[in-house]
C-alpha positions as CSV (number, residue, x, y, z in Angstrom):
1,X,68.4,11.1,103.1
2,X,70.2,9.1,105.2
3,X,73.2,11.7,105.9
4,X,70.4,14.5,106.8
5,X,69.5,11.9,109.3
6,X,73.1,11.7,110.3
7,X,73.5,15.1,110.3
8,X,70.4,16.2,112.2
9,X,71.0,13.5,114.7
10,X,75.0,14.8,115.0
11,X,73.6,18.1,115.2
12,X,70.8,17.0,118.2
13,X,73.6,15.0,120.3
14,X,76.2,18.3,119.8
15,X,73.7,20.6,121.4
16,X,72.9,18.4,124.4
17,X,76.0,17.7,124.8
18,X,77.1,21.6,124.9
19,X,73.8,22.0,127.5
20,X,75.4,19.6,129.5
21,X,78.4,20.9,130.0
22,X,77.0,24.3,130.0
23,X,75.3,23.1,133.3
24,X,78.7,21.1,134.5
25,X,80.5,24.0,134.1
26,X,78.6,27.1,134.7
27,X,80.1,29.2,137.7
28,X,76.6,31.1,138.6
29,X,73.0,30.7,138.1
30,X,70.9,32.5,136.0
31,X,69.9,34.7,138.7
32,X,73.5,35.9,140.4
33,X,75.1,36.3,136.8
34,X,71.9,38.5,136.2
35,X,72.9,40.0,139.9
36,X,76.5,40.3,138.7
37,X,75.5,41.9,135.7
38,X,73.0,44.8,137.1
39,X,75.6,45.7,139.8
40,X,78.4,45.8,136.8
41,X,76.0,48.6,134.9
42,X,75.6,49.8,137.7
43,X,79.2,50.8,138.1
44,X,80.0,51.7,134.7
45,X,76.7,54.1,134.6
46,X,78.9,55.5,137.9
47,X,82.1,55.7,135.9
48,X,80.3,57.8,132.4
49,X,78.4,60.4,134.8
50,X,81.8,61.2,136.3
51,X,83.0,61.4,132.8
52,X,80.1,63.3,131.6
53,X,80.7,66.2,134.7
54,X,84.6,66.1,134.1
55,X,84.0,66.5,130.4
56,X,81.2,69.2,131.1
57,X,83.5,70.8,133.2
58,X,86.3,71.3,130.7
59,X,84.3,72.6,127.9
60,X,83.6,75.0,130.7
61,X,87.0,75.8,130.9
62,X,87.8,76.4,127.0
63,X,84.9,78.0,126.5
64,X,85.9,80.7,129.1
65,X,89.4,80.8,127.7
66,X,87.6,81.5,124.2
67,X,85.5,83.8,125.6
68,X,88.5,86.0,127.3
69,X,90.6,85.5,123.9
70,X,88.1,86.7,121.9
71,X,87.4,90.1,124.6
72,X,91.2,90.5,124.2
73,X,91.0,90.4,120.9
74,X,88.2,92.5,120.5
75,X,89.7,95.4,122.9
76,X,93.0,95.0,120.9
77,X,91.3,95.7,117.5
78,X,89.6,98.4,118.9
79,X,92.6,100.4,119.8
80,X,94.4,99.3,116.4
81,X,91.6,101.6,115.0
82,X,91.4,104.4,117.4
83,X,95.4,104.4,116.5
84,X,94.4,104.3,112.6
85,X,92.2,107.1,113.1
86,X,94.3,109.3,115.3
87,X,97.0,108.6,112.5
88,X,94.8,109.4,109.5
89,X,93.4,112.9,111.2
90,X,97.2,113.8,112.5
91,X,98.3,113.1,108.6
């Protein structure tokens, strides 16, 4: 019983200590680090949209280039079999 005491009272004089120097050493107040913190979001909620558009903006891109490979590719069989008929009715 008596080290549960011990321990409870270590356990009581540790956390006001802790508070203590929280307060001591604390560079803002509640309010600017909550400040601090909304303008930081803030910027990083800048920082993903302009990732969002530039990454938008590419899949853009390759899905253009995939579209114009697979028209090439397209046209390209197409004439392969115009060629394999021509050859097939000159035979």
């Amino acid at each position: 019983m008596r080290n549960l005491v011990r321990s409870w009272m270590a356990l009581t004089i540790g956390t006001m200590v802790g508070v203590a120097v929280m307060w001591l050493i604390a560079p803002m107040t509640g309010e600017e680090t909550r400040r601090v913190l909304k303008g930081n979001l803030a910027d990083v909620q800048g920082r993903a949209n302009l990732v969002i558009e530039d990454v938008q903006e590419k899949a853009r891109r390759i899905t253009d280039i995939g579209r114009r490979v697979v028209e090439e590719q397209k046209t390209s069989l197409e004439r392969g079999a115009e060629e394999l008929k021509s050859v097939k009715n000159a035979s």
